[in-house]
FILUMSE-958956 format. One record per atom (N, C-alpha, C, CB): residue in three letters; x, y, z. Coordinates in steps of 0.2 Angstrom, whole numbers, plus 5000, padded with zeros to 4 digits. Glycine has a CB too. Layout:
<sites>
ALAXYZ...
</sites>
This chain:
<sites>
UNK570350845527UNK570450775526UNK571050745529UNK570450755518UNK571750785527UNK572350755532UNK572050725539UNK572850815535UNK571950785541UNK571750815548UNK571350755551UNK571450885548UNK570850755546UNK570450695550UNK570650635548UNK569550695550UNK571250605545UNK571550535545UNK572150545550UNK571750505538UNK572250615554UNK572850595557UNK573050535565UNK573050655558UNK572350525565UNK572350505573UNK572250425572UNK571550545577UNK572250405564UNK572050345563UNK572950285564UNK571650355552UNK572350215568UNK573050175571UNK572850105567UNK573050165582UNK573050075570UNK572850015566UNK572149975567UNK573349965566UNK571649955561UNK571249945562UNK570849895565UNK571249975559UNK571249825567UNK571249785572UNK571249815577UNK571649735571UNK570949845581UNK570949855588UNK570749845596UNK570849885587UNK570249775592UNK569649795600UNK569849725602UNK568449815599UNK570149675598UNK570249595601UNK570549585607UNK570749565597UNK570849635611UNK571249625619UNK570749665624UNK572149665619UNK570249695621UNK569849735624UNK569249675627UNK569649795618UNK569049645624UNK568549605621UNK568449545627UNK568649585613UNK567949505631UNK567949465633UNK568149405632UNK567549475634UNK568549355635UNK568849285633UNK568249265628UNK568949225640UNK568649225622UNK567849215618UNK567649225613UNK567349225620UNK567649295615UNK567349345611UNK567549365604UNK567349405614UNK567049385599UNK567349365593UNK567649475591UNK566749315587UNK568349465590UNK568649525590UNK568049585584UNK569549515588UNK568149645586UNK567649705583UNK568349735577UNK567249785592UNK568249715572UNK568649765565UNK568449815566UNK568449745557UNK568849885569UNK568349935566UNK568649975560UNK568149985571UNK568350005556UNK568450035548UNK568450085549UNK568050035542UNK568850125545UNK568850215544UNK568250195538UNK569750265541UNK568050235536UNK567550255530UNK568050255523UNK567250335531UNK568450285522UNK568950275518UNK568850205516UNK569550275521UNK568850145520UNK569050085516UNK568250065514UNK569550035520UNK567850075519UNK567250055514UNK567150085508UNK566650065518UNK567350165505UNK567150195500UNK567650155494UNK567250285500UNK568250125498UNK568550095491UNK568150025489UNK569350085493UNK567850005492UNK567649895489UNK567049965486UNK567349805498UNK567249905478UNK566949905474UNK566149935473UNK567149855472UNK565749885476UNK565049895476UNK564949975479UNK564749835480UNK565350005482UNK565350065484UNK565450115481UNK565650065487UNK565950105478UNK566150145472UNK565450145467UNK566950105467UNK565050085465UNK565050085463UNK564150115461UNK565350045463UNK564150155468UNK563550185469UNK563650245469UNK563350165475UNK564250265471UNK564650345471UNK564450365463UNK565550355474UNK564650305458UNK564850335452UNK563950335449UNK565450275447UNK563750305451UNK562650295450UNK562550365451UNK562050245458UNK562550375457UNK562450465461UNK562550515457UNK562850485468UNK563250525454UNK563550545448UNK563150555441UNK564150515448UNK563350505440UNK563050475432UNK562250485430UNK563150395432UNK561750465437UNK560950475437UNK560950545439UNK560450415441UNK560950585440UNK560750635443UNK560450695439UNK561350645446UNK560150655433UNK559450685429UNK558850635431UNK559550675419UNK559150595432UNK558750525433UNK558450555439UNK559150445435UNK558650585447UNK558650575453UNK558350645453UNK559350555456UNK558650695449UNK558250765448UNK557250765444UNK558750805442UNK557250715440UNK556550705437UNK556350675442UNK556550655430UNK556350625446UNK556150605451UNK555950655455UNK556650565454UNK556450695458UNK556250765463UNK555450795461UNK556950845462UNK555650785457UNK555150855451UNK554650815452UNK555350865441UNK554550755449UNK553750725448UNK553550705455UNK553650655442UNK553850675462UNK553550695468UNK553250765471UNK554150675472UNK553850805470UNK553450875473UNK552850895467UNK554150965473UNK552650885461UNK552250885460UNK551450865460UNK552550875458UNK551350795466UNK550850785466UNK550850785475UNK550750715461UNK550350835476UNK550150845481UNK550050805489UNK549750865478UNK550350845494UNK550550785500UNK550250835508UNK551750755500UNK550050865506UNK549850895514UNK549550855517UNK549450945514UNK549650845524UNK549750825532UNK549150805531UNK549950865538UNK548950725529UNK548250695531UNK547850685522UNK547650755537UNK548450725519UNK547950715514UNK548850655508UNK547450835510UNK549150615511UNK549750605509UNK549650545502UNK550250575516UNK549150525504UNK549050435501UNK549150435491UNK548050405503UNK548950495488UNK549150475480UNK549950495481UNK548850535473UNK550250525485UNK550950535484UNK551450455486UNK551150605490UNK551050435491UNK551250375495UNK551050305487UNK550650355504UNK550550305487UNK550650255481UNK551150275476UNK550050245478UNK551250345474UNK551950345467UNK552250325471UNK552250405464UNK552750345478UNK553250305482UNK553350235481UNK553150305488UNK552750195485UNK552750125480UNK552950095474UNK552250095481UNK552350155470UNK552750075462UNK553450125461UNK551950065450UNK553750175464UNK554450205461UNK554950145465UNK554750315464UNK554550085471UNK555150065473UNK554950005471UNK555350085480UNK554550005470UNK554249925465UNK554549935460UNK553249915462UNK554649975458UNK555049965449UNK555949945452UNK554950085444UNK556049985457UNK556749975460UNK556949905464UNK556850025464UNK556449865464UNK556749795464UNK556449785472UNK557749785462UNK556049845475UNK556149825484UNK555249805483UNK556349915492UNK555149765488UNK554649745491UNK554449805495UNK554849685494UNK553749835491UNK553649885495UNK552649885496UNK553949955490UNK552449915500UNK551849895501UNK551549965506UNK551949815505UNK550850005509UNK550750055513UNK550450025519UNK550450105510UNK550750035523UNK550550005530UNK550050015534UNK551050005533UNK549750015540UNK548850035542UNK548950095541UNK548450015551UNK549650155545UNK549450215545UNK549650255539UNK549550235551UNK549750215533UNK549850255527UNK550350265525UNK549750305526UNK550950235529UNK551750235526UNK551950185521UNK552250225531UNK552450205517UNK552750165512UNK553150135515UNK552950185507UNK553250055516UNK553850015520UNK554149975514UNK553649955528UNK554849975511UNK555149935508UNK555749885510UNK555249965504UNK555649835509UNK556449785512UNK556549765504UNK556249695520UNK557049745504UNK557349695498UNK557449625499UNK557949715495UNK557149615506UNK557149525510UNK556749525514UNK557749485514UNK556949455517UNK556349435523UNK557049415527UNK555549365522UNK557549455530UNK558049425532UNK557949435538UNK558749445529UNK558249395544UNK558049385552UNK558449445554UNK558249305556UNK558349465561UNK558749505564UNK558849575565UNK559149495561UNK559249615568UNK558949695569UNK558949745563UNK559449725575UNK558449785562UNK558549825557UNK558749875558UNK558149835553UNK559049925553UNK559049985553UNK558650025546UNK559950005554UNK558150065548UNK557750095544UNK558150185545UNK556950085546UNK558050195536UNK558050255532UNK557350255532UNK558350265524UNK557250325533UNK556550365534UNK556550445531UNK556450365543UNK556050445526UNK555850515524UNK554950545524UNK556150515516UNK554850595527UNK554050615528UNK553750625520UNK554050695535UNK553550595521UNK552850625514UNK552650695514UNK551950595516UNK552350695520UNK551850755519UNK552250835518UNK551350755525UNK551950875517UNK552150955518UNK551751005520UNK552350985512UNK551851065522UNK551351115527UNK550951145523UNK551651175533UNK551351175516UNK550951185509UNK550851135504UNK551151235505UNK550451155500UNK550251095495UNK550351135489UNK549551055495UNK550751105481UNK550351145476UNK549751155475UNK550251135471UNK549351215471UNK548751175470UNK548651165463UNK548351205472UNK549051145457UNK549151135454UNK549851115453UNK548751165452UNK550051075446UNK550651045447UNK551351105443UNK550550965443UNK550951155439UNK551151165436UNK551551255441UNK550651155430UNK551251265449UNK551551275452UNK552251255454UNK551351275454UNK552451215453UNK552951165454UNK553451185450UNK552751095453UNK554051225449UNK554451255443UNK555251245440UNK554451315445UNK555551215437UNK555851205436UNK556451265432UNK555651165435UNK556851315434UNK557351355431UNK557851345429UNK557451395434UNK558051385424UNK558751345418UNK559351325420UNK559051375413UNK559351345430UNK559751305431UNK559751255435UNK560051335431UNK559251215438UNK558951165439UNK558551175445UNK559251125439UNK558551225447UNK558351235453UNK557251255455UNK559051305456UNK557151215458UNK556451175458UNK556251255463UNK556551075462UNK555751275462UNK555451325466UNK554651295468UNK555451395461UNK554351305474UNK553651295476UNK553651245481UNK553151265470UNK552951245484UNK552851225490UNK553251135491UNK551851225492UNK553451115498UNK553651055499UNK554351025493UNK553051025499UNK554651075488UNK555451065485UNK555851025491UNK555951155483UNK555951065495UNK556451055501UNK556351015506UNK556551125505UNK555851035509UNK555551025516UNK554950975513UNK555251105521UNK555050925511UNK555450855511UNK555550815506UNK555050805516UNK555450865499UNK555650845491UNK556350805492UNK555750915485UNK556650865495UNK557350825496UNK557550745498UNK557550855499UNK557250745504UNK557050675509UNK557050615502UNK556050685513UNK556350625502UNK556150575498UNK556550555490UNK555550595498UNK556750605489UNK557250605482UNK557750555484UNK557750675479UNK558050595489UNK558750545492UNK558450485495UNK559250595498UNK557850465496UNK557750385499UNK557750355493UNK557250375503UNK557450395486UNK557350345481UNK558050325477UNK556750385476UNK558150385479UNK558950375473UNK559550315478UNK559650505472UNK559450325485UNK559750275489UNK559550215487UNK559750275495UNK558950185486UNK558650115485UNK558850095478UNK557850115485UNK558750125475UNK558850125466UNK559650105466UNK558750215461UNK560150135469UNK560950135471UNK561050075475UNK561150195475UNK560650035478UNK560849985485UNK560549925480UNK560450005495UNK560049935476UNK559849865472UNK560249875467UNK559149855468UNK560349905463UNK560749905457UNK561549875459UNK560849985453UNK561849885464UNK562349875466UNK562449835471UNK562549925467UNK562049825476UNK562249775483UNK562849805486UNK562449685482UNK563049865490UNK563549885495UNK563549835498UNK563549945499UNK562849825502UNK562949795508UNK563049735511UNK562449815511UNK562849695502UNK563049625503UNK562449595505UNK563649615508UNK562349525510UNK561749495513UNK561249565516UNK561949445519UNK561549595521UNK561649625527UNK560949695523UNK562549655530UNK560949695517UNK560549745514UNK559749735515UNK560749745506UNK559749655518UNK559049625517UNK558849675524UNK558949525518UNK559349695529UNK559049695535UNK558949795535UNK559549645542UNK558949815530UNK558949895527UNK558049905528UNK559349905515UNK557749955530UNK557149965528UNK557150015528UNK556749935531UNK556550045522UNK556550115518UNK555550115521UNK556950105507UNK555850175523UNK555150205527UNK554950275523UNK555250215537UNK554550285517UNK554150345516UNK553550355522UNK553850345507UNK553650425526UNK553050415533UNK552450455531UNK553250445542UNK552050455535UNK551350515535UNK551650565540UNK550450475538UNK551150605542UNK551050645547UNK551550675551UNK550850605551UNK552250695548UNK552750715552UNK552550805553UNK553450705548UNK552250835549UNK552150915549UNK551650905553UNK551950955543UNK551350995555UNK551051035558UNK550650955564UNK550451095553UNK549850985563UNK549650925567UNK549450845566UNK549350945568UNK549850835562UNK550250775560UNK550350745565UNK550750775556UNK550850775569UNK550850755575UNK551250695575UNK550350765577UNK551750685569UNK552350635569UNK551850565570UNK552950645576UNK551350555568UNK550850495568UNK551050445563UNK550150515566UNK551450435558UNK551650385553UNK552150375558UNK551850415546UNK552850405560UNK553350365563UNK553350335570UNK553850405563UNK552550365573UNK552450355580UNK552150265579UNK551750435584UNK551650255573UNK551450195573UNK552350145570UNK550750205567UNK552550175565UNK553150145564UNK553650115570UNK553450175561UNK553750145574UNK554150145579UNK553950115585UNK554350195579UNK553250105586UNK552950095591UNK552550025592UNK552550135591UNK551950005583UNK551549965582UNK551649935578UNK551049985581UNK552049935574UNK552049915567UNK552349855569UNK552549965563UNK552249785564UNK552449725565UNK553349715567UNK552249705559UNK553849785564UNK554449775565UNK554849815569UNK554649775560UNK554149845572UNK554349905577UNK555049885582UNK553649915583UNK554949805584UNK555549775589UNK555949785587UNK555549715592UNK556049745581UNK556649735576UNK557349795574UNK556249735569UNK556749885575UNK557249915571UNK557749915578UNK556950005567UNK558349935576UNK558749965580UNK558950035580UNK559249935579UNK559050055574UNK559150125574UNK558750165568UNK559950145575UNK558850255568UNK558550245563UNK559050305559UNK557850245563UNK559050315554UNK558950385551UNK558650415548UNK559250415548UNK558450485549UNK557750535548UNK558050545542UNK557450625554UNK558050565536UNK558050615531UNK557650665529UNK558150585527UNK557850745531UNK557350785532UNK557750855531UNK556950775539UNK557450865522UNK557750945520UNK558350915516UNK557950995528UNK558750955514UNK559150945510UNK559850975516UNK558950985503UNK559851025520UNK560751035523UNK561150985524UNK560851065531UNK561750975523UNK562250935525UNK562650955532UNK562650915520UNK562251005534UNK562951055539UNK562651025548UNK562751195537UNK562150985548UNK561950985554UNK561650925557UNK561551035556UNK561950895562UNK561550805562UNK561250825570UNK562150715562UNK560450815569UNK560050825573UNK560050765579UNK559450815569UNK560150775585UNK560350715591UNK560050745596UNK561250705593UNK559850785597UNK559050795601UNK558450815599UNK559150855606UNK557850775601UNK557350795600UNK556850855605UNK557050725599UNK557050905600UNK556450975603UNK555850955605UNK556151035598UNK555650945613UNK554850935613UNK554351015613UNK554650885622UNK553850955609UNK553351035608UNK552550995611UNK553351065598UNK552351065614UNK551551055614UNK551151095611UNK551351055619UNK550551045608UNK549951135605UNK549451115606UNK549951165596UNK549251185606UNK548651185612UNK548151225606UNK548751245623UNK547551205606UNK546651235604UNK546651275608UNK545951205606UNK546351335608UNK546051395613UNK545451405612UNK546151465612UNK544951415615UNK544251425611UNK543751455617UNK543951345607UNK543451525615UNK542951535619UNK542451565616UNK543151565623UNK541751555619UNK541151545617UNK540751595621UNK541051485618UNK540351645617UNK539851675621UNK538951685617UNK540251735623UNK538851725619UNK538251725615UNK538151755608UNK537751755618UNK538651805608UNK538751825601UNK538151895601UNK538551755594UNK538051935596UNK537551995594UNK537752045590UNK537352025599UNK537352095590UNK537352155588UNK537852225589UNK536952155590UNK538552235587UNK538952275589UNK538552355596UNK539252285580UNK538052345592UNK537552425596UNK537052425599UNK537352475592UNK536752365595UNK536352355600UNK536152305606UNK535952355597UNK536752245606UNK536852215609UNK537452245615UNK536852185605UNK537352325615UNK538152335618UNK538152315625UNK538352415618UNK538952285628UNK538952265633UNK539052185634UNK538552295636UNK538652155629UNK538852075629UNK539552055628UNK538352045623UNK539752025632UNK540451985633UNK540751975624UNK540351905638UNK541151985621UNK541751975616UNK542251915618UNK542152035614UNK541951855612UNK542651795614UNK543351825611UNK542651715610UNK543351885605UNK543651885604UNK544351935611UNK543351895598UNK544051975611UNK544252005618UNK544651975623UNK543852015622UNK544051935625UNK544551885630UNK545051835628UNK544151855633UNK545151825621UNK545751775618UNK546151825618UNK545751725610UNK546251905618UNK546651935616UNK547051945622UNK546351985613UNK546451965627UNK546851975635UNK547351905637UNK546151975641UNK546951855634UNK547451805637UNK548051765633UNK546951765638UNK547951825626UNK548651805625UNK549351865626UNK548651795617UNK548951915629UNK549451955630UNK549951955636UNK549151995629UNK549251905642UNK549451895649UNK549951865648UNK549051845653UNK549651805641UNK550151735642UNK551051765642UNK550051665634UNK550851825634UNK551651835630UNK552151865637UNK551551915623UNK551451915640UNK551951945647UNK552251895652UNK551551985651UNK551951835653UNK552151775659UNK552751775656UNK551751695660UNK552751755650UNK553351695645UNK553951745645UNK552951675634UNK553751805643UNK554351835643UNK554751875648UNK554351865638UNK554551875655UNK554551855661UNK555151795666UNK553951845661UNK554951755662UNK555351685664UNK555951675662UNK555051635662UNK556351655667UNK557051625663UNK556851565659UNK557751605668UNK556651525660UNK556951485656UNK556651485648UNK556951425660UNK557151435643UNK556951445635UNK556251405633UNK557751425630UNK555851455631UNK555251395630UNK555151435624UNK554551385636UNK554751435617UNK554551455612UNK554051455613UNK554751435607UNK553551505611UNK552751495608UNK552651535601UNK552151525614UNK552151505601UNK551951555594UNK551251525594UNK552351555586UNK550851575592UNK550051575591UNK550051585584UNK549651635595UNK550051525580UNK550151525575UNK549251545568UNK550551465575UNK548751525572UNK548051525570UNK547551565575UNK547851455567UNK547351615572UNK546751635576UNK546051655570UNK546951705580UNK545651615574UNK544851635571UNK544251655576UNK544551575568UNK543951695571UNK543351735575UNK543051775571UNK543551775581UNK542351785573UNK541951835569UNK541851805563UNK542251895569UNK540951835559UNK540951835554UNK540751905549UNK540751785553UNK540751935554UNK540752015550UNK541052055555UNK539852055549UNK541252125551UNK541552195558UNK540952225561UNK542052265555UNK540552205561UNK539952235565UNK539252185568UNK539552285560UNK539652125571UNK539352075576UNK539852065580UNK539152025574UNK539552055586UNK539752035592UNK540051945591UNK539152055598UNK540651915590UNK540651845588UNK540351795594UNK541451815587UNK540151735593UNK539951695596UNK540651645598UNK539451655592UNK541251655596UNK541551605596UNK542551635595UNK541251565591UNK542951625598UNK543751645595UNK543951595597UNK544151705596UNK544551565593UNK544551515592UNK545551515590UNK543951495585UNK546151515592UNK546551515594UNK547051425594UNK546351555600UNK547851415589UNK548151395591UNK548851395594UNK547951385588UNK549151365599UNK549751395598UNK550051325599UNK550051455603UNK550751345597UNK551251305597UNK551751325603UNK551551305592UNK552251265608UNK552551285613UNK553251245610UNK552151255621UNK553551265614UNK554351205612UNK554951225618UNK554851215603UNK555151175621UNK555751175624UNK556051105624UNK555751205630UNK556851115625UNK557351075626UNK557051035631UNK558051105627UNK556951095638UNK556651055644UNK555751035647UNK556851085648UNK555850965645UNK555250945647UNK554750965652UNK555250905648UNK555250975658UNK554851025663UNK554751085662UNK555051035668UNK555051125659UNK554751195659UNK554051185653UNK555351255657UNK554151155645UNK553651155643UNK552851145647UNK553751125640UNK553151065652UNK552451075656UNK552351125661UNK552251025661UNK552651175663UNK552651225667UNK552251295661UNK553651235669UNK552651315656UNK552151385653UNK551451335650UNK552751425644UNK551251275650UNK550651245647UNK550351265652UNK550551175645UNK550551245658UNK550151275665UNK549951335666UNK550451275671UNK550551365663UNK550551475659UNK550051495657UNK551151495652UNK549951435651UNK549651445646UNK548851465650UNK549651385640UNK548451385653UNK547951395655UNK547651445661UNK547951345656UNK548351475663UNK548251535671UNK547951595667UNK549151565677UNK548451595659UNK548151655654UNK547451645652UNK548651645648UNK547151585651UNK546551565647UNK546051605652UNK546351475645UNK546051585661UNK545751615665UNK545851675665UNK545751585669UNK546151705665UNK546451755664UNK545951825661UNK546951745661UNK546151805654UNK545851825650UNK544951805650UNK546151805645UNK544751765652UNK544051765652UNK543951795659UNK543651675652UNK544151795664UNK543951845669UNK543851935668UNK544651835674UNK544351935664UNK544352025661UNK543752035658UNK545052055655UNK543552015652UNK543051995650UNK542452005652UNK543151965650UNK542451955658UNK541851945661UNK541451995663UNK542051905666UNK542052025667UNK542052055674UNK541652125668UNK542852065680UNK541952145665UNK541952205660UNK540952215659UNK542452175651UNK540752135654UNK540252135654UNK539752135655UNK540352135653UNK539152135653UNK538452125655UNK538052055653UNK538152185650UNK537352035656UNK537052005653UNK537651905654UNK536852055647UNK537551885649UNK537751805648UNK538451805648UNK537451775642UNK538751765651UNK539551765652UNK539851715646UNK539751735661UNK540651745647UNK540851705639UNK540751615644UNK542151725634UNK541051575641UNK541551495642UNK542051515639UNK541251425638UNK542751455640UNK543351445637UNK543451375639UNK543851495638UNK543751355632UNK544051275634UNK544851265632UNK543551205630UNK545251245634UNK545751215630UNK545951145629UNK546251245632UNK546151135625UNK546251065622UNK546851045616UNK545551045618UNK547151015621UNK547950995617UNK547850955611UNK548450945623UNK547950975605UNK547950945598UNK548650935597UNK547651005592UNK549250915603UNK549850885599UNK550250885604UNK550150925591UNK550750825604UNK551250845609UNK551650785607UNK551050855618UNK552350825604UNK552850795602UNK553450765608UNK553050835598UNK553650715609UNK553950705615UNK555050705612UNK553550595619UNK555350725619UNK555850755618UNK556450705620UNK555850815621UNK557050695618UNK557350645620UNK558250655617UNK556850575619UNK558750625618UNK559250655616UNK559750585617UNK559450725621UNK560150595611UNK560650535610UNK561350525616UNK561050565603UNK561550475616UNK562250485621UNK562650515615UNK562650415625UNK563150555618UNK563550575614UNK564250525612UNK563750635616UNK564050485617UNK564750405614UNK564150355610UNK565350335623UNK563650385607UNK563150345604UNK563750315596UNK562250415601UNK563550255597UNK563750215588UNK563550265584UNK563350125584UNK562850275584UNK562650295574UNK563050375575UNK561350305571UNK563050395582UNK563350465582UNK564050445579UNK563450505589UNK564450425582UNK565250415579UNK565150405571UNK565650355583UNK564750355570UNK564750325562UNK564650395559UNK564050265559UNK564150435559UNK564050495555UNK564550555555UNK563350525557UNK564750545561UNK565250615561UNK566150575558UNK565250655571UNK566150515558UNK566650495556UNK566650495546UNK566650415560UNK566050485547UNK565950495537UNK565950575536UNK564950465534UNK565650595541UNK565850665539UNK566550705541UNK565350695540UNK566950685543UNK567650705543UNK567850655535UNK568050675551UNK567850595536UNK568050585530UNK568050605524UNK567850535530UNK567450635522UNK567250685517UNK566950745516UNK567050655513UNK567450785521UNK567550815521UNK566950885523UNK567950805516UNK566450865526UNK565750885529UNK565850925536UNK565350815531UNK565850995536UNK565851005542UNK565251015546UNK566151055542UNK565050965552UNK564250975554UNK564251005559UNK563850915555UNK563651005563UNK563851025570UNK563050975572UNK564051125572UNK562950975580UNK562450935583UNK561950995582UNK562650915590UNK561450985583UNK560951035582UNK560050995585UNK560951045573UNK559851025589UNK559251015593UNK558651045589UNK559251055601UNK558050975585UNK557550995582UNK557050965583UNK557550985577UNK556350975580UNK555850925581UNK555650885573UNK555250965585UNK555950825574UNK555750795568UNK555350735569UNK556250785564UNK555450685563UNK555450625565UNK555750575569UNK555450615561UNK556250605572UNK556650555576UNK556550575583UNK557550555575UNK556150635582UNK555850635589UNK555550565593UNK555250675590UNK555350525588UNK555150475592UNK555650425595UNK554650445588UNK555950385590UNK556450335593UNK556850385599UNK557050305585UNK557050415598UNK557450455602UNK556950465611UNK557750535596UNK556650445610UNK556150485616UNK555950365617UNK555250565611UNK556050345614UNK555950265615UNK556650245619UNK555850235607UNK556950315618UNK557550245620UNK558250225613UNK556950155621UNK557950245608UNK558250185601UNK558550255597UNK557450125594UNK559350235595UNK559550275592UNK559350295586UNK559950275593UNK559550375583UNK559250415578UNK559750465578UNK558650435579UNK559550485572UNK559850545569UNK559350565564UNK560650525566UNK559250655564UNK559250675557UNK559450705554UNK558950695556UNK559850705546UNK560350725545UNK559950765537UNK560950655545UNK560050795533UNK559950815527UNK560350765523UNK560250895526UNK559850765515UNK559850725510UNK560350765505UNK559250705509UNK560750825507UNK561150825501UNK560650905494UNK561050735498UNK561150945493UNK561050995491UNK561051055493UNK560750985489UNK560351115491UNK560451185494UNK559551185494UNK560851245488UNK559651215499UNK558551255501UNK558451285505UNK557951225503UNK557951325503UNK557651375508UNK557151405507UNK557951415510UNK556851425511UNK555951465511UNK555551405514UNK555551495502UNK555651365518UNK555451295520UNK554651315522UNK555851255528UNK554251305523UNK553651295523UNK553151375521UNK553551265530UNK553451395517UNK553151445511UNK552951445505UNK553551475510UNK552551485502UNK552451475494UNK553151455487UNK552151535493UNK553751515492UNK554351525488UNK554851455491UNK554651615488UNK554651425493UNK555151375495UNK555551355489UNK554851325499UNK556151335488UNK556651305482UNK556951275485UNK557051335478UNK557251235480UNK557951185481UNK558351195471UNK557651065483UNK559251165474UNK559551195469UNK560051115471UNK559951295469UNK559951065466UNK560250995468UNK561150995469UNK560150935461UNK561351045467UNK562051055467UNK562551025475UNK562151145467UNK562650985473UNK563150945483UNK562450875484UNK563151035494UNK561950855480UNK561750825482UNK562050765482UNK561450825480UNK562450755478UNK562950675477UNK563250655484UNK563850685470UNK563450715486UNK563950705492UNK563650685498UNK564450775493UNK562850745498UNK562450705503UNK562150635502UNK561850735505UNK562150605497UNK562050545495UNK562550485498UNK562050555487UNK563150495496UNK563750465498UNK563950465505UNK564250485493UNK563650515509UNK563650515518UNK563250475520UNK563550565523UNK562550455517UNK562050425519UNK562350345519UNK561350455516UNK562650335512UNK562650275510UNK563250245515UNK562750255502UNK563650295516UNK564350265522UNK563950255528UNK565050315525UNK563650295529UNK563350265537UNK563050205537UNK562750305540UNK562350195532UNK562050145531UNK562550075530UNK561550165525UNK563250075528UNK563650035529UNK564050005534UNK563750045526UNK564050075537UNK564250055544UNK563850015549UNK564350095548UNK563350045550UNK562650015555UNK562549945553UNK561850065552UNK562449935548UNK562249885544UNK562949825543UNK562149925537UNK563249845542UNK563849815546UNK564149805554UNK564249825543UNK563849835557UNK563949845564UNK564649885566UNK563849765569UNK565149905561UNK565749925561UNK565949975566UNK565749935554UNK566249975569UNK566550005574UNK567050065571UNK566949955578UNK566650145568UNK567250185565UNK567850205570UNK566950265563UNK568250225566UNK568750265568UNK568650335567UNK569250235565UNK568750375572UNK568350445575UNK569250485574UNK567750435587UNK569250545573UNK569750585574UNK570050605584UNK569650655569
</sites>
């Protein structure tokens, strides 16, 4: 804490900097926004509700949200914010949008995803241990999220930090951010949505870490595999072409290209299908993968990989068999787009200035989230964790343990006061 107030001068600064005219930029350390009252007066909410903010957790990861299937989870989102004083409503593609005005001017939206990769299937999956820590699918990966967006709304109406300026806050619960979701809730938000011009920047809230603010977007592509042949009789059919075979050849081509190449690209073949007994020949295999890299050109480079493999593997195949030959098609089911903050970016300094202030050691970190989008638009973003402990993210055993939640609560709300005030931090 010293340490990061030692570099602090006085905080009139920018008035001689600034064009004849111009009206001089205040900028604030964080410090002095945590002290005005309304501020405090949220820190002590966070504290004080935090049975309140935990029951919350609990009865969201409770009612079921997998990718496409989000809409009972999204209406409780509404009336929890209906009850909290915002004007909330679900928009064409199924998001929850709340403002607390109709106030002119640029916004900055808080954003947490709905959905998760598992689902309970029942609620009573959902667990709660004696010492508060929430066990089962979707706790973390994005229980957290959305706790911390409710518990921030609940804290910003009861209180007003922001003053007028709160009118121009918008609270986005989204669809679609998992598997092949395909970031479709924030892609319409950011894109179509009546206020799409408006936002200015945003923050993702996604997971619970406080240790890492997301400022590049990981692009990823995923690709369908699928090849087709006549199918038969393991023996008596011998010699007829196997799709399964030929997906196999051609994943193996692919693994060998890929891991061949310098540069960093991820895949994973994460689903395969085929066959319906061990003693037929299948009509069909059927194959997903997933790609990712920092660099855009090389992802389109191994997708080109990908397809030299699909031929590949139906050629071996081919050639092998008798009689009717396989087919293969591929077909891209998803492609996330990549994009990266400046590093003299405002919302960057604001976040890392709040977190020197109290005392947060982050570091930058390259993901694929929801801010893949703005960030790939052009518009700044960040994604930051909502505070606590988790892990086993898209597993049956996934958990969270609320312990440090307050503190990610109280970094979100300094930012949002900076932005929101257009305030110029003071950085170490």
């Amino acid at each position: 804490m010293e340490k990061a107030e030692s570099g602090i001068q006085d905080p009139l600064l920018h008035s001689k900097q600034m064009p004849a005219g111009s009206k001089p930029t205040i900028a604030l350390h964080p410090r002095e926004l945590a002290e005005r009252p309304p501020v405090r007066e949220c820190f002590q909410w966070f504290t004080r509700e935090k049975q309140w903010i935990n029951e919350r957790h609990l009865q969201l990861c409770r009612i079921p949200a997998p990718t496409f299937l989000e809409q009972e989870r999204a209406e409780w989102m509404a009336d929890q914010l209906h009850a909290a004083g915002w004007n909330a409503e679900i928009d064409r593609a199924g998001n929850v949008v709340a403002r607390l005005g109709n106030a002119d001017g640029p916004l900055v939206a808080l954003t947490a995803h709905l959905d998760t990769v598992l689902a309970p299937r029942n609620k009573d999956e959902i667990t709660v241990e004696p010492d508060g820590t929430l066990r089962g699918p979707g706790v973390s990966d994005n229980g957290a999220g959305l706790a911390g967006l409710l518990a921030i709304a609940r804290a910003v109406r009861l209180a007003s930090p922001f003053g007028d300026a709160g009118e121009r806050l918008l609270l986005a619960a989204n669809v679609g951010e998992e598997g092949e979701g395909n970031l479709s809730g924030m892609r319409y938000l950011a894109r179509q949505s009546p206020v799409a011009p408006r936002i200015k920047s945003y923050i993702v809230l996604d997971g619970p870490a406080l240790d890492h603010i997301t400022s590049q977007a990981l692009a990823s592509r995923r690709f369908e595999l699928v090849f087709t042949g006549p199918g038969g009789h393991s023996w008596s059919d011998y010699g007829t072409a196997n799709p399964i075979h030929a997906l196999s050849h051609a994943i193996a081509s692919f693994t060998d290209r890929c891991a061949a190449s310098p540069r960093r690209v991820s895949y994973n073949f994460g689903i395969l299908e085929g066959g319906v007994s061990v003693n037929s020949i299948p009509a069909l295999a059927r194959a997903k993968v997933d790609l990712r890299s920092e660099d855009s050109q090389a992802l389109d480079e191994v997708a080109e990989t990908l397809s030299e493999a699909v031929e590949h593997g139906l050629e071996v195949e081919n050639r092998r068999a008798s009689g009717a030959k396989l087919a293969a098609k591929i077909r891209e089911i998803g492609s996330r787009p990549g994009g990266r903050l400046a590093e003299n970016s405002p919302i960057l300094a604001c976040v890392r200035a709040v977190d020197a202030f109290l005392g947060i050691r982050s570091r930058l970190d390259v993901a694929s989230t929801d801010a893949n989008i703005p960030l790939s638009l052009g518009i700044p973003a960040v994604s930051i964790g909502a505070g606590g402990r988790g892990g086993g993210a898209h597993t049956p055993a996934e958990w969270y343990h609320p312990e440090g939640r307050d503190l990610g609560l109280k970094r979100i709300l300094l930012v949002l006061a900076m932005l929101l005030g257009d305030e110029t931090p003071i950085t170490p």
